[in-house]
N, C-alpha and C positions, 0 to 999 in steps of 0.2 A: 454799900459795897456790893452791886450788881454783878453779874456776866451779862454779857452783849454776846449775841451770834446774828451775824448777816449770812443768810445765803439764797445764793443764786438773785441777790437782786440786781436789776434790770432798772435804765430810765429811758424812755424815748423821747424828744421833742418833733412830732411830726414824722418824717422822714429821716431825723437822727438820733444817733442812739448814743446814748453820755457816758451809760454805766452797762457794762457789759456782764451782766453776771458774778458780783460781788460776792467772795467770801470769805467772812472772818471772824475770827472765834475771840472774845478781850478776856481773860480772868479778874475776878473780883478784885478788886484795887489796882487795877494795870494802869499804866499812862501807856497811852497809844498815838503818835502822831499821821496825821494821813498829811504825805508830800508828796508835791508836783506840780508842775506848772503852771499859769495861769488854762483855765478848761480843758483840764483832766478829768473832773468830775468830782472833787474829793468836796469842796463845798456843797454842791447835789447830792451828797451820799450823807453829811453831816445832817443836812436837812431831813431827808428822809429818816433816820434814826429818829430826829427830831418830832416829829409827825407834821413840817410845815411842808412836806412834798410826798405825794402819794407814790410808790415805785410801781411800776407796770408789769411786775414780777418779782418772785421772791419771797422769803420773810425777815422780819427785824423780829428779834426774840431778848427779852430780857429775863433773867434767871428759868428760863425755860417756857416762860408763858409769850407765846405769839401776840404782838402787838400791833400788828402791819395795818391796822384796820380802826386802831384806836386815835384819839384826836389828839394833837398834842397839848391841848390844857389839861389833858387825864393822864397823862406819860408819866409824871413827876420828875424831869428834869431838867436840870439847870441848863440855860444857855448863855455866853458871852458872847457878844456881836465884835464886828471891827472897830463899827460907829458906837460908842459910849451907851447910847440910847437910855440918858438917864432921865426922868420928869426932871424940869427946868425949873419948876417951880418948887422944887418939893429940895430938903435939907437931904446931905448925905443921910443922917439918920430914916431919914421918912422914906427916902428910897428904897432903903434897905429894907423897913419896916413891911411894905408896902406889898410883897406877896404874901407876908404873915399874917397881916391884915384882909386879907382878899377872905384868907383859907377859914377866916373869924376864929385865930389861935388867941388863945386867952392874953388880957393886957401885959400881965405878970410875967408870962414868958415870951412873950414879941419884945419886948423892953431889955430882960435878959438876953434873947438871944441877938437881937443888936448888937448889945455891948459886946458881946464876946466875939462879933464876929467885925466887927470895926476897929478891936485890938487884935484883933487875927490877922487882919489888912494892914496894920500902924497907923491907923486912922481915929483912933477913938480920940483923940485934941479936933479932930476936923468934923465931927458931928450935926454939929450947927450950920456946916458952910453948906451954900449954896455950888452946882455944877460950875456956874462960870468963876465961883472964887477957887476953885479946884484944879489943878495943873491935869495935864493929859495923863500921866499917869497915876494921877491920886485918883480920875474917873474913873480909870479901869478897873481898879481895885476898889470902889463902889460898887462896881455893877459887878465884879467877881464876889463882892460879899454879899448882895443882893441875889445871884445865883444863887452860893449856897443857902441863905437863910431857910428856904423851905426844906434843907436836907435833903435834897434830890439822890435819888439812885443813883442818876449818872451826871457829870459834868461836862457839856459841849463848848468847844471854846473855838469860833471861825478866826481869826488872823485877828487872833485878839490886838496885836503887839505893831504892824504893821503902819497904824496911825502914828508911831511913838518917836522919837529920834533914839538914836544908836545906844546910847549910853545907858538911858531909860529905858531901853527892849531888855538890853540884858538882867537889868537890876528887876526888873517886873517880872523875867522868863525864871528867874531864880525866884523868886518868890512864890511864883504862879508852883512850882514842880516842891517846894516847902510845903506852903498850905494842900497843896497835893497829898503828901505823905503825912500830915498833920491828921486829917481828916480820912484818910484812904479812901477817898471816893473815885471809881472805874469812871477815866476820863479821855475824850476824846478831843486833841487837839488838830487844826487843821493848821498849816502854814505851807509858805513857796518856799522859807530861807532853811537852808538845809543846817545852818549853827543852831539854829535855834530847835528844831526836831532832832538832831546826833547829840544835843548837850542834856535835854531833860528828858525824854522819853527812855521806856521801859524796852519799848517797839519801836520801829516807822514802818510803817508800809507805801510803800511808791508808787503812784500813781502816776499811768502813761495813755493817753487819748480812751478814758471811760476803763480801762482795766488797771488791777493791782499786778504787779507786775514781779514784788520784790517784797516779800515782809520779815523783819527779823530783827537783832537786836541794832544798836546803832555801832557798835563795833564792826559785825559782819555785814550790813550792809555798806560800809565803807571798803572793809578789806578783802571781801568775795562776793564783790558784785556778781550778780547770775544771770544778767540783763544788760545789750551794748546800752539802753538809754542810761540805766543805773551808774553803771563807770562813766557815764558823762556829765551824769548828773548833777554825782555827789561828788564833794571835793572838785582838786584839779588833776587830769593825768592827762599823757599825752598817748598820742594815736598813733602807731606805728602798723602799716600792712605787712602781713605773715600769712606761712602759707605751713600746712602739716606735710613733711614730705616721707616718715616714716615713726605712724603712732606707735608702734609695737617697739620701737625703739628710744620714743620720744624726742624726735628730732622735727624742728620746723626752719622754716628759712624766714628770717626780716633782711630785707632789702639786699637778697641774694646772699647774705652771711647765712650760715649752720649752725644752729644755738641746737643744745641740749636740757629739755628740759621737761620735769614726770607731769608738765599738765597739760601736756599735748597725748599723755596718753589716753585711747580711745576715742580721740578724734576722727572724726573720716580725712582719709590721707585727700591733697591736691583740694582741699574747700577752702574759699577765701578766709580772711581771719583778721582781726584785729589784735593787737598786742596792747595793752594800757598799760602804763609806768606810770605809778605816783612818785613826785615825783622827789620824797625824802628818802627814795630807794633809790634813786640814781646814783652813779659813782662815778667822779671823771679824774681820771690822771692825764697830765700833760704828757705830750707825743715827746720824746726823746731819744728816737732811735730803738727803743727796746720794746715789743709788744706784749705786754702783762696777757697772762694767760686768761684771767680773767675780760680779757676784753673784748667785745663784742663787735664794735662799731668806733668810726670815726668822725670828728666834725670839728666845726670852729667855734669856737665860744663870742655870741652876737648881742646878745643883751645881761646884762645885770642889774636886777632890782632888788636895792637892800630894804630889810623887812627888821632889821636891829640884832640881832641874836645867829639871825639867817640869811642868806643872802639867796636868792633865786638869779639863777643863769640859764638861759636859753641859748641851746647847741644847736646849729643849723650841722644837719648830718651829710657827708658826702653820698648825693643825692637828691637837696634841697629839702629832706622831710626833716622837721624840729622836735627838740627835747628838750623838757622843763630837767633842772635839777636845783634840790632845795640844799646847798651844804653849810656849816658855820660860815660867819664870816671870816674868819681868820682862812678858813679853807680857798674861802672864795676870791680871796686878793692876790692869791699865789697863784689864780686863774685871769688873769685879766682880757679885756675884750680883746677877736685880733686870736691869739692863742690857739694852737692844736692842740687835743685832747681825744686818747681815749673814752670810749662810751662802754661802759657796765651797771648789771644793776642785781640786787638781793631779789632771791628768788621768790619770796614773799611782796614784792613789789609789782608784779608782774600779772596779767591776764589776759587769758585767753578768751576771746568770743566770737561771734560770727560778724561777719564782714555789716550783712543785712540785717536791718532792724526790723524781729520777729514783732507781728503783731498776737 
């Protein structure tokens, strides 16, 4: 149960630069996910923690002691690849056996610590099998008990889950965030799928073209994103232009209407803006002559995708700009395509950012 602190590292290839000045502090038993898209840099940053890539600035520090400069067969920690990367020839037991073995731990306890870490996994009936007699997800849970076996300070895990089909990401991501807190070992998770970083991490941190951009629990960075990549990111929300037309007041304009609202205070008045609607915050009542005070906007209801429980409807707004809204479906059939509908939304649904995507 380590602390990790990154700072200020740096990675160039040539003439570009992947990681801009990394920093980040994990406490002792944290899950931490690093998300973002494919060459953001979060795989080059796990590495470097790692010691399989050298940073060209900065330090990796664990419990205090600067390691930037140590190799990584002297780290002591655990990695999990995407690719299984288990010996072919070698039994799950032997696999696992096989850094305990390296390290010359005594027979008695590489034998014990097997066992226990192969019914840690639900593997201990599968000891004997060989990788190819082993389903994809029974591999990965080899090579995550093979991580542990040497009791690593930290846990690295790159898109572990990514080779997996759908059913068996989830069953494995719950397990992997189990054996997590089972052990409490300070673990660094890399993935692109944003379910899979908001459902078992402690953190995520976000990564956007070599910088972290957004780090925080997976509650807040869903629902105060600080970052226009962040609210595009994560989830779904929709993109409405707004404009601050009097912050001391807290008044802005979307699509020439006047919304009031306390999170345009302090904005600089007349700066472009973005407004983001998740879109279980939207609210639509059909147009019937009468304009609910609540209501903001208007449009016609153009698509409906039922989801079971939920129905998603997309409002084309007069003006052509569109709007997700997630209601029951019982809601949503008294909405049929065709249909006018006012547009409102819970104030908690809603964000403010800049037009331009800050680097």
């Amino acid at each position: 149960m380590a602390t990790l602190e990154i700072k200020e590292v740096a990675k160039r290839y040539g003439d570009r630069t992947v990681l801009h000045d990394i920093n980040l502090t994990l406490a002792s038993g944290e899950f931490l996910s690093l998300l973002g898209p494919s060459g953001c840099g979060k795989t080059t940053l796990l590495r470097i923690i790692a010691g399989f890539e050298h940073p060209d600035g900065g330090q990796v520090r664990v419990d205090g002691q600067d390691i930037t400069a140590l190799p990584a067969n002297r780290r002591q920690m655990g990695m999990v690849f995407q690719a299984y990367s288990l010996f072919p020839n070698m039994t799950a037991e032997e696999n696992v056996r096989f850094g305990l073995r390296v390290r010359k731990v005594d027979a008695a306890e590489q034998s014990r610590r097997v066992l226990e870490l192969l019914e840690l996994v639900g593997l201990a009936n599968h000891a004997a099998k060989y990788p190819h007699q082993l389903s994809g997800g029974q591999q990965q849970r080899v090579a995550l008990a093979r991580a542990l076996a040497i009791r690593p300070s930290l846990l690295l895990l790159d898109e572990p889950l990514s080779a997996l089909d759908a059913k068996v990401r989830v069953q494995l991501r719950e397990e992997i965030r189990r054996i997590q807190r089972e052990t409490g070992i300070t673990t660094v998770f890399v993935t692109h799928d944003q379910e899979e970083a908001l459902s078992i991490s402690d953190r995520v941190a976000v990564m956007y073209e070599g910088r972290m951009v957004q780090v925080g629990a997976p509650a807040a960075i869903y629902q105060e994103p600080t970052h226009p990549f962040v609210a595009q990111f994560i989830g779904i929300s929709s993109r409405l232009p707004a404009r601050v037309v009097d912050a001391d007041q807290g008044v802005i304009t979307v699509l020439d209407r006047a919304l009031h609202t306390p999170r345009a205070r302090g904005l600089q008045p007349d700066v472009a803006l973005h407004l983001y609607l998740r879109p279980e915050g939207v609210q639509l009542q059909a147009v019937n002559g009468k304009d609910p005070q609540s209501a903001v906007l208007q449009g016609t209801v153009r698509e409906s995708t039922f989801f079971g429980a939920v129905t998603r409807l997309r409002v084309e707004l007069d003006g052509g700009q569109g709007v997700l809204a997630d209601l029951s479906t019982h809601e949503a059939l008294q909405l049929p395509i065709g249909i006018r509908v006012h547009v409102s939304w819970q104030p908690d649904a809603m964000r403010l950012l800049p037009a331009e995507l800050p680097i």
